[in-house]
C-alpha positions as CSV (number, residue, x, y, z in Angstrom):
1,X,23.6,-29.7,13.7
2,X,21.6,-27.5,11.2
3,X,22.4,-23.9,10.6
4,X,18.9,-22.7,12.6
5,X,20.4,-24.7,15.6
6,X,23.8,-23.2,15.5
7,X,22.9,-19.4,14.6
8,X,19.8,-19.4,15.8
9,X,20.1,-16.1,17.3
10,X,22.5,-14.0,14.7
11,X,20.0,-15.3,11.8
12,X,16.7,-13.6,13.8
13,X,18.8,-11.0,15.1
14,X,20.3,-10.6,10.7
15,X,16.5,-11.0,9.6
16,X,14.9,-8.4,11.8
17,X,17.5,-5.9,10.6
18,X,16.6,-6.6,6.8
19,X,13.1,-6.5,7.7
20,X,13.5,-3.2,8.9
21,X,15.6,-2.3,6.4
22,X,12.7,-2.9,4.0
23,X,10.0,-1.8,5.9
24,X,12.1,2.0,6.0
25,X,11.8,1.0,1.6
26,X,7.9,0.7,1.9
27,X,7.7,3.6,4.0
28,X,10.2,5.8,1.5
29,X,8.9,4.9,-1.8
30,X,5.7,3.5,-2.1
31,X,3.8,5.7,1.2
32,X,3.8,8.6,-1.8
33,X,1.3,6.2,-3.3
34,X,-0.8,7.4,-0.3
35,X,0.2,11.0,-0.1
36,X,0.8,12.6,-3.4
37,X,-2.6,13.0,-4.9
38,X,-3.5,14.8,-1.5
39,X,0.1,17.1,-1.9
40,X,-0.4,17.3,-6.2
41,X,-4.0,18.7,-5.3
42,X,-2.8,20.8,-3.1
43,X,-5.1,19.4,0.5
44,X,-2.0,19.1,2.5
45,X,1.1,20.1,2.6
46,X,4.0,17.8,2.3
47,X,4.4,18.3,6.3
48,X,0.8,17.9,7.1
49,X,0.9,14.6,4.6
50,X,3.6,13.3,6.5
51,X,2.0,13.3,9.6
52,X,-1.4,11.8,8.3
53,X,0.5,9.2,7.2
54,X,2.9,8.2,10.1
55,X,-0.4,8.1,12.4
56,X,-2.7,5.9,9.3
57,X,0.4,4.0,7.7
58,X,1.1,3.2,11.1
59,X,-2.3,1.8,12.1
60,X,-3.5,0.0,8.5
61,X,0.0,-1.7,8.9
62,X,0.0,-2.8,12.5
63,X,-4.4,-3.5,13.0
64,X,-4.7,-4.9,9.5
65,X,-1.6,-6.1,8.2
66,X,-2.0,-9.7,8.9
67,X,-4.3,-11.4,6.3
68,X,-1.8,-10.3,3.3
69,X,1.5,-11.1,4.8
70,X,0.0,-14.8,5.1
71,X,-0.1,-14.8,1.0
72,X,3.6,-13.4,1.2
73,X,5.0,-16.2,3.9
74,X,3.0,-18.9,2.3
75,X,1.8,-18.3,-1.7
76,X,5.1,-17.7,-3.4
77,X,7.5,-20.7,-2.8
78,X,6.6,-24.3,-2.3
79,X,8.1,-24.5,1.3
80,X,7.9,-28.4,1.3
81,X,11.0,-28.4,-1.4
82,X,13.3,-26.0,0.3
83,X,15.4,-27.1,3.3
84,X,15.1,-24.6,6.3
85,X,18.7,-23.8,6.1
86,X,18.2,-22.6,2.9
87,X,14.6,-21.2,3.2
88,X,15.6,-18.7,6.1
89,X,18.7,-17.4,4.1
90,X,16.7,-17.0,1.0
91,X,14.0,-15.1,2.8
92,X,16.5,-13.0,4.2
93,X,18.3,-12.6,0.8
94,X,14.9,-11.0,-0.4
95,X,14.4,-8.9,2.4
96,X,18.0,-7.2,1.3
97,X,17.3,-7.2,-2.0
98,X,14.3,-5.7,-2.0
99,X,15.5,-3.4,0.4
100,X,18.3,-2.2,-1.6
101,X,16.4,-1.5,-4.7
102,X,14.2,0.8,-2.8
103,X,16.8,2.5,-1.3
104,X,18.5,2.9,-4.8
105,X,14.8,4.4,-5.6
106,X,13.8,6.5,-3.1
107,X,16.7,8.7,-3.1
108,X,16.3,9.3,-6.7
109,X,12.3,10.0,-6.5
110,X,11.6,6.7,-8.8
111,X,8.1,5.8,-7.7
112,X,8.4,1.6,-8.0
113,X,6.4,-1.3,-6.8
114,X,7.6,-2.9,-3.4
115,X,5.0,-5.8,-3.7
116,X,7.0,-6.3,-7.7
117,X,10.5,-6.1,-5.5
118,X,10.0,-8.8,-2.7
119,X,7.7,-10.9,-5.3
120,X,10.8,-10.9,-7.6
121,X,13.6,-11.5,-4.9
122,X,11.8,-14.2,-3.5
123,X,11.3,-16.0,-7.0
124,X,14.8,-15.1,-8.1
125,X,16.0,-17.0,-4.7
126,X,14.0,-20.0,-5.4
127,X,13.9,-20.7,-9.0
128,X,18.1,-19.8,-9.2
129,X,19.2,-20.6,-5.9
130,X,17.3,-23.9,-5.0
131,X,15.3,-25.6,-8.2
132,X,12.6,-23.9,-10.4
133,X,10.6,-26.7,-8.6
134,X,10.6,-24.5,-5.2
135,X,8.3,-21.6,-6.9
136,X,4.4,-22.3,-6.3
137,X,4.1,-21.4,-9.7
138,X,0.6,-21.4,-9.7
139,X,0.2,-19.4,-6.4
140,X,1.6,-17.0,-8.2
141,X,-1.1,-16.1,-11.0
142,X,-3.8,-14.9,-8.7
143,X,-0.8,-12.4,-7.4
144,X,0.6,-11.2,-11.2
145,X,-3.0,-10.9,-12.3
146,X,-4.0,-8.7,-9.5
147,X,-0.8,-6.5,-11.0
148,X,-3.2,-5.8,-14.0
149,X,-6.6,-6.7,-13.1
150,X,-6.3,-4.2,-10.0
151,X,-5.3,-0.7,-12.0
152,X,-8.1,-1.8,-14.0
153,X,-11.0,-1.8,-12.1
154,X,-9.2,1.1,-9.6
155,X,-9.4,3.2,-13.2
156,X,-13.3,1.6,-13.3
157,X,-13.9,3.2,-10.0
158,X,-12.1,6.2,-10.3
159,X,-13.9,7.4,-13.7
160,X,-16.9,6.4,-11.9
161,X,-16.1,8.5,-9.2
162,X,-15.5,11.1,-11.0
163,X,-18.3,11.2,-13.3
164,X,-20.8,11.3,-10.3
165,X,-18.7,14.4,-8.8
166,X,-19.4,15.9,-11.9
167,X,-23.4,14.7,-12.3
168,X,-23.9,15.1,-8.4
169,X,-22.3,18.7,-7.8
170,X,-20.2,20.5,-11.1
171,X,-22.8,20.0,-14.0
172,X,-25.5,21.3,-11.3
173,X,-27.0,25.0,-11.1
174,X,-25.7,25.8,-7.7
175,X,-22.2,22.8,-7.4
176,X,-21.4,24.8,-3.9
177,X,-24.5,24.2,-2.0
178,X,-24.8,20.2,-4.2
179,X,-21.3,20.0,-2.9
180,X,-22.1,20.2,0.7
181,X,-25.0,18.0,0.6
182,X,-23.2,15.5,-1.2
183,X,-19.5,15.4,0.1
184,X,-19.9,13.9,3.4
185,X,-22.1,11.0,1.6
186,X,-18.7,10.4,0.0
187,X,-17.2,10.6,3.7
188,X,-19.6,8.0,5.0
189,X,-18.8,5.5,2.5
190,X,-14.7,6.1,3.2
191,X,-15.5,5.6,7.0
192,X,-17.6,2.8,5.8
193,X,-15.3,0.8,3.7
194,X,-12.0,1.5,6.0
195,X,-13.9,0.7,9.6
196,X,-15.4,-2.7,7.6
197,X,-12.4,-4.2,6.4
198,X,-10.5,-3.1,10.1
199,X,-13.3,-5.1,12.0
200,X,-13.8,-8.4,9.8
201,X,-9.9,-9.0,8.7
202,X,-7.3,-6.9,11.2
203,X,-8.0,-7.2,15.0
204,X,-8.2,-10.8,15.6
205,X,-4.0,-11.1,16.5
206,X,-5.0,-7.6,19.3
207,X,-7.6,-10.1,20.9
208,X,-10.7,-8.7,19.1
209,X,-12.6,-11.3,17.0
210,X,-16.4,-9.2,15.2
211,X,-18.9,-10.8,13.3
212,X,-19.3,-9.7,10.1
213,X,-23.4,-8.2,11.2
214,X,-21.5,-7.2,14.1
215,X,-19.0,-5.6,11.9
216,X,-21.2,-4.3,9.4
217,X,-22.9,-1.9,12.3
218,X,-20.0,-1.2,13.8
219,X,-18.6,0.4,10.6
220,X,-21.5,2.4,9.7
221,X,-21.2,3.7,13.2
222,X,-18.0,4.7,12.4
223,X,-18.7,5.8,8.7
224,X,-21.8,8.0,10.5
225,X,-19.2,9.6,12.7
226,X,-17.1,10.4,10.1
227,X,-19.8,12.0,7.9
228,X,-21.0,13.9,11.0
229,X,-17.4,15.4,11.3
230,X,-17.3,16.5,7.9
231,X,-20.4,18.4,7.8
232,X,-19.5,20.0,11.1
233,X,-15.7,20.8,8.9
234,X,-17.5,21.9,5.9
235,X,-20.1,24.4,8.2
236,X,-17.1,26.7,8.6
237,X,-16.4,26.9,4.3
238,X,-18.3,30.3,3.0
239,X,-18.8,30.9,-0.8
240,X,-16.2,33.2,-1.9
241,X,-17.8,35.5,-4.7
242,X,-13.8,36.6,-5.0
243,X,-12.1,33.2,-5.7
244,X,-14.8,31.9,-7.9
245,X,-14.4,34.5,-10.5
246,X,-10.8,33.5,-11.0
247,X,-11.5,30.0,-10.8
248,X,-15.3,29.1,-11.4
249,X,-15.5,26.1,-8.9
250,X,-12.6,27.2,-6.2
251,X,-15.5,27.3,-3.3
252,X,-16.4,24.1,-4.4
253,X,-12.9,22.7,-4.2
254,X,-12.2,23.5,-0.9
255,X,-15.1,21.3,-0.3
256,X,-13.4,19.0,-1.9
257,X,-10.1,19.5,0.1
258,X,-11.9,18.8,3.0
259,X,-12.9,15.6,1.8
260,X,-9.3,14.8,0.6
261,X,-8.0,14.9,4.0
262,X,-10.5,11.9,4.7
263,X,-9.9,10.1,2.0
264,X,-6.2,10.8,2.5
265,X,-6.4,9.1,6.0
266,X,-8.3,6.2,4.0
267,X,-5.3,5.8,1.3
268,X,-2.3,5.4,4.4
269,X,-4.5,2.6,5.9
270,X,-5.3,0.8,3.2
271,X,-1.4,1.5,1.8
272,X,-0.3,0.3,5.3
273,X,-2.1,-2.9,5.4
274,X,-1.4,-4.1,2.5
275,X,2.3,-3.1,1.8
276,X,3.5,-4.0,5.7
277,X,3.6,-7.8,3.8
278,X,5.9,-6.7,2.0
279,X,8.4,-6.3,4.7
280,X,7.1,-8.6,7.3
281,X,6.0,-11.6,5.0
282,X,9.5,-13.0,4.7
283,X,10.1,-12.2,8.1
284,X,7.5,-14.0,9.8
285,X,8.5,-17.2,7.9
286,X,12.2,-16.8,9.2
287,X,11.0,-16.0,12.8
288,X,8.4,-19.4,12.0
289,X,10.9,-21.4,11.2
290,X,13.9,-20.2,14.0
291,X,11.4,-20.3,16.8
292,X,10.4,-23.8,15.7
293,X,14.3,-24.6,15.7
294,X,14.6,-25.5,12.0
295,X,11.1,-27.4,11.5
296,X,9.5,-26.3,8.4
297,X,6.5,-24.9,9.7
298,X,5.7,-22.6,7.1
299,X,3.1,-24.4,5.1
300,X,0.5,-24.0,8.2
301,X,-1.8,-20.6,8.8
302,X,0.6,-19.4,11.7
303,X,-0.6,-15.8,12.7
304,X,1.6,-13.5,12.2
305,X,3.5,-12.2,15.7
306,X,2.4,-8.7,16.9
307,X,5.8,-7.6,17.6
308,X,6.7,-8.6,13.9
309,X,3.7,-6.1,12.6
310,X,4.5,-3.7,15.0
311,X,8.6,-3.6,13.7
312,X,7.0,-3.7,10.3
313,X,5.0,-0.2,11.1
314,X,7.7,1.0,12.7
315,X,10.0,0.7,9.8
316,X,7.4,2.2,7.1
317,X,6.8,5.2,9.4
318,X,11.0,5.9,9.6
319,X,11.2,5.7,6.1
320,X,8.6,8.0,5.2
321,X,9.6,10.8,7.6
322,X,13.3,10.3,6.2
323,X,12.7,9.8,2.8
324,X,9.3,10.3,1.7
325,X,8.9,13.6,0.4
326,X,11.2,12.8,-2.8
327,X,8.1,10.5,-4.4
328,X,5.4,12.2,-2.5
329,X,6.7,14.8,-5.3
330,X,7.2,13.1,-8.5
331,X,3.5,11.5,-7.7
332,X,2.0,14.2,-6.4
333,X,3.1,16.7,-9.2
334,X,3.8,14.5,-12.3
335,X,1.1,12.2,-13.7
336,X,-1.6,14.9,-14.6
337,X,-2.7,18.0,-12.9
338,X,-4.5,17.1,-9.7
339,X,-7.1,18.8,-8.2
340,X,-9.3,17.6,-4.8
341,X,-12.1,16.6,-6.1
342,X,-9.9,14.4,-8.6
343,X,-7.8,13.8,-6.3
344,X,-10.6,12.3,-4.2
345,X,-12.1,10.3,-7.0
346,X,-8.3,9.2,-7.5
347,X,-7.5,8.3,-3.7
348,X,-11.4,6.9,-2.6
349,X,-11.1,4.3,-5.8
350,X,-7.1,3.4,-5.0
351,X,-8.0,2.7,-1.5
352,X,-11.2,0.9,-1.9
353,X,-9.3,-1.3,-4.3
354,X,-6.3,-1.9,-1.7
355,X,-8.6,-2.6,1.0
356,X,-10.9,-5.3,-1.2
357,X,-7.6,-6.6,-2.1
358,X,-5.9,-6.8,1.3
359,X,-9.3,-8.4,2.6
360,X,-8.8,-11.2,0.7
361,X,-4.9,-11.8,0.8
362,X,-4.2,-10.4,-2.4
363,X,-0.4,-8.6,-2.0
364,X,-1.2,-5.9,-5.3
365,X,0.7,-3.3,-6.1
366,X,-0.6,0.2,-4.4
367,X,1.5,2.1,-7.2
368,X,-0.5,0.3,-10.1
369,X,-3.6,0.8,-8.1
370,X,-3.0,4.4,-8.1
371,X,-1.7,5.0,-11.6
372,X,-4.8,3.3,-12.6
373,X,-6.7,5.6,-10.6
374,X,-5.1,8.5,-12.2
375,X,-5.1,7.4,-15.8
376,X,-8.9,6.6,-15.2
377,X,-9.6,10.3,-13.9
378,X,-7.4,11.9,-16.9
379,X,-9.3,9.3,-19.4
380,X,-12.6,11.1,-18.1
381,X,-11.0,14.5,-19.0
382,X,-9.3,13.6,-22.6
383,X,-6.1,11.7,-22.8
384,X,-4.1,15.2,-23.5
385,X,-4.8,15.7,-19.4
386,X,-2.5,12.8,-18.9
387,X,1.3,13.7,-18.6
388,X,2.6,10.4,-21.1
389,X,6.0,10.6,-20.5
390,X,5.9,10.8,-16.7
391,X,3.8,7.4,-17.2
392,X,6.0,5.9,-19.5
393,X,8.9,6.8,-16.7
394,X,6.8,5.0,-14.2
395,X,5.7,1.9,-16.3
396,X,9.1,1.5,-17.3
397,X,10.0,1.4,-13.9
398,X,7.6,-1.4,-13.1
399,X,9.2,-3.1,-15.8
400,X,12.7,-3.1,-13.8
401,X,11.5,-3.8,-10.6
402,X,10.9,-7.2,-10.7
403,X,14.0,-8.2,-12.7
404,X,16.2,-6.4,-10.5
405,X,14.8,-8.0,-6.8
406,X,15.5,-11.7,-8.3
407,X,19.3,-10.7,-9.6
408,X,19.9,-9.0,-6.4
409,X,18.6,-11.8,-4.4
410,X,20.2,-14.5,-5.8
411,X,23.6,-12.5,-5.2
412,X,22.7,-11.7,-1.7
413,X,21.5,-15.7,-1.6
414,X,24.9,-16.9,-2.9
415,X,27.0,-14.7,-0.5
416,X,25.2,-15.6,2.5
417,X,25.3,-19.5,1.5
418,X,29.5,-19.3,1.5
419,X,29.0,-17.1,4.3
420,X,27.2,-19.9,6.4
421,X,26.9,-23.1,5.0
């Protein structure tokens, strides 16, 4: 009898646990990816952040989640080498691993990659505890490449960003009226981008299947109705003769904050749809494989189960309402000094990058994608803007990550194979 046969149950009932276990991670550590720029520049409160981000992380993770976790369950490990015995404890052996180290994390306010800690458990698994033969080594290049290639062209898009913010409204003879001309043209395309990816990738596992013209005008209805809000929002902001002496541009940033709340929305749903993989990938292989009672199923396109996205959701949204505000602050208040209309240029660029990224199954790295952001923004105001050893902290970090998910996983691997084989 095969271990799948025998502990069918215990195993699913062991592997949703860990999954939740590191879906409360996602949600602790890497949702400040999503929320600090809004608290650095000062849109939201750390409260008010928290709750735009349970409702958004919540949605981005359970509408769109499904395209990347397929590169998680299937990219990383050559299933067709690895009994199922073996291949369900080793997925579950990431899922604690990775878990663990973002627990470790998040208490002490380390901002590290959970896409760099499942990654790593699940190679450290494979290559140690089955042959170096199990890793799909070259599925793995498009996913390490998108680790650089992403902060890249997010700090492309950010600069770029920013540079128009300054052309469009700052550099002009009246930035407060150019601001509310321009600002909801920037809400448009965040509406735009967010509603396009939703239609053509998420809903097809809710029973909603778009084509893309369809989901082209059904996005720019969306990205209209967002636009439309924000100019009624930014009707009720009055030039303040008062502020602006202090601070020449303060009516035009609370433009600006209005817009960060959008684009703070934009940042959870992309965040949750890409990073729910994270948690759920490994998962939805070991709920494959039990529910086809030990077949090795896991080289197909199985869709992901709802319930599976929905426990994945769940998890994130528990761990950034328990844990969340220690790396909403070393984000939010660290890197550089933030305010919304960088911030914007910062969050707009991170999330259109996540979103083009998720869209295609690519599992990146939302904390590169944002420290690319930032770094691109800081570039465009000198290098001194840029707090160095705050980013050396956070590179260094990156640097652990990975090396830290294999050992733990193989250790976790080990234990559960004396455990139950």
């Amino acid at each position: 009898m095969s271990l799948v046969a025998d502990y069918g149950f215990v195993l699913l009932v062991m592997a949703c646990c860990f999954g939740l276990f590191m879906a409360w991670g996602v949600g602790a550590n890497d949702v400040s990816n999503a929320m600090g720029t809004s608290v650095g520049a000062k849109a939201l409160t750390i409260k008010q952040a928290i709750l735009v981000a349970m409702v958004f992380e919540f949605c981005g993770a359970y509408l769109a989640g499904g395209q990347v976790t397929e590169t998680i369950k299937n990219g990383i490990v050559d299933a067709s080498v690895i009994p199922a015995d073996m291949f369900v404890l080793g997925m579950m052996a990431s899922l604690l691993s990775a878990g663990t180290w973002l627990m470790v994390a998040s208490t002490r306010g380390w901002p590290v990659s959970t896409t760099h800690s499942i990654v790593g458990a699940i190679i450290g698994f494979a290559s140690v505890g089955v042959s170096v033969d199990a890793v799909n080594w070259s599925g793995l290049i498009p996913i390490v490449s998108s680790w650089v290639v992403t902060p890249f062209i997010s700090g492309l898009l950010a600069f770029g960003l920013f540079m128009s913010v300054q052309w469009l409204i700052i550099d002009t003879e009246d930035p407060f009226r150019n601001a509310k001309r321009w600002v909801p043209v920037y809400m448009f395309l965040t509406g735009f981008m967010l509603a396009l990816m939703t239609f053509t990738k998420g809903l097809k596992h809710v029973g909603l299947d778009f084509t893309t013209s369809q989901s082209v005008v059904l996005a720019a209805g969306v990205g209209l109705l967002v636009a439309i809000l924000g100019i009624l929002l930014l009707r009720r902001i009055k030039l303040d003769p008062e502020a602006d002496k202090d601070f020449h541009f303060a009516s035009v940033e609370r433009v600006f904050a209005v817009l960060m709340i959008f684009t703070a929305c934009s940042m959870a749903f992309a965040h949750g749809a890409s990073d729910v993989s994270n948690a759920v990938g490994p998962l939805a292989a070991v709920v494959g494989v039990i529910e086809a009672g030990g077949d090795m199923v896991i080289g197909g396109k199985s869709a992901v189960p709802g319930w599976v996205l929905l426990m994945g959701a769940v998890g994130i949204v528990i761990g950034l309402a328990t844990y969340g505000w220690k790396v909403i602050a070393t984000i939010g208040k660290g890197i550089t000094e933030l305010t919304p209309s960088r911030g914007f240029a910062a969050e707009l660029a991170t999330a259109a990058t996540v979103v083009a990224a998720s869209g295609i199954g690519l599992p990146v790295s939302t904390t590169h994608t944002l420290v690319g952001a930032v770094l691109g923004i800081g570039l465009a105001r000198g290098i001194g803007a840029l707090n160095l050893a705050v980013v050396g902290r956070i590179f260094t970090s990156w640097v652990i990550t990975l090396p830290v998910g294999a050992v733990l996983a193989i250790i976790y691997f080990e234990v559960f194979m004396l455990i139950f084989l």
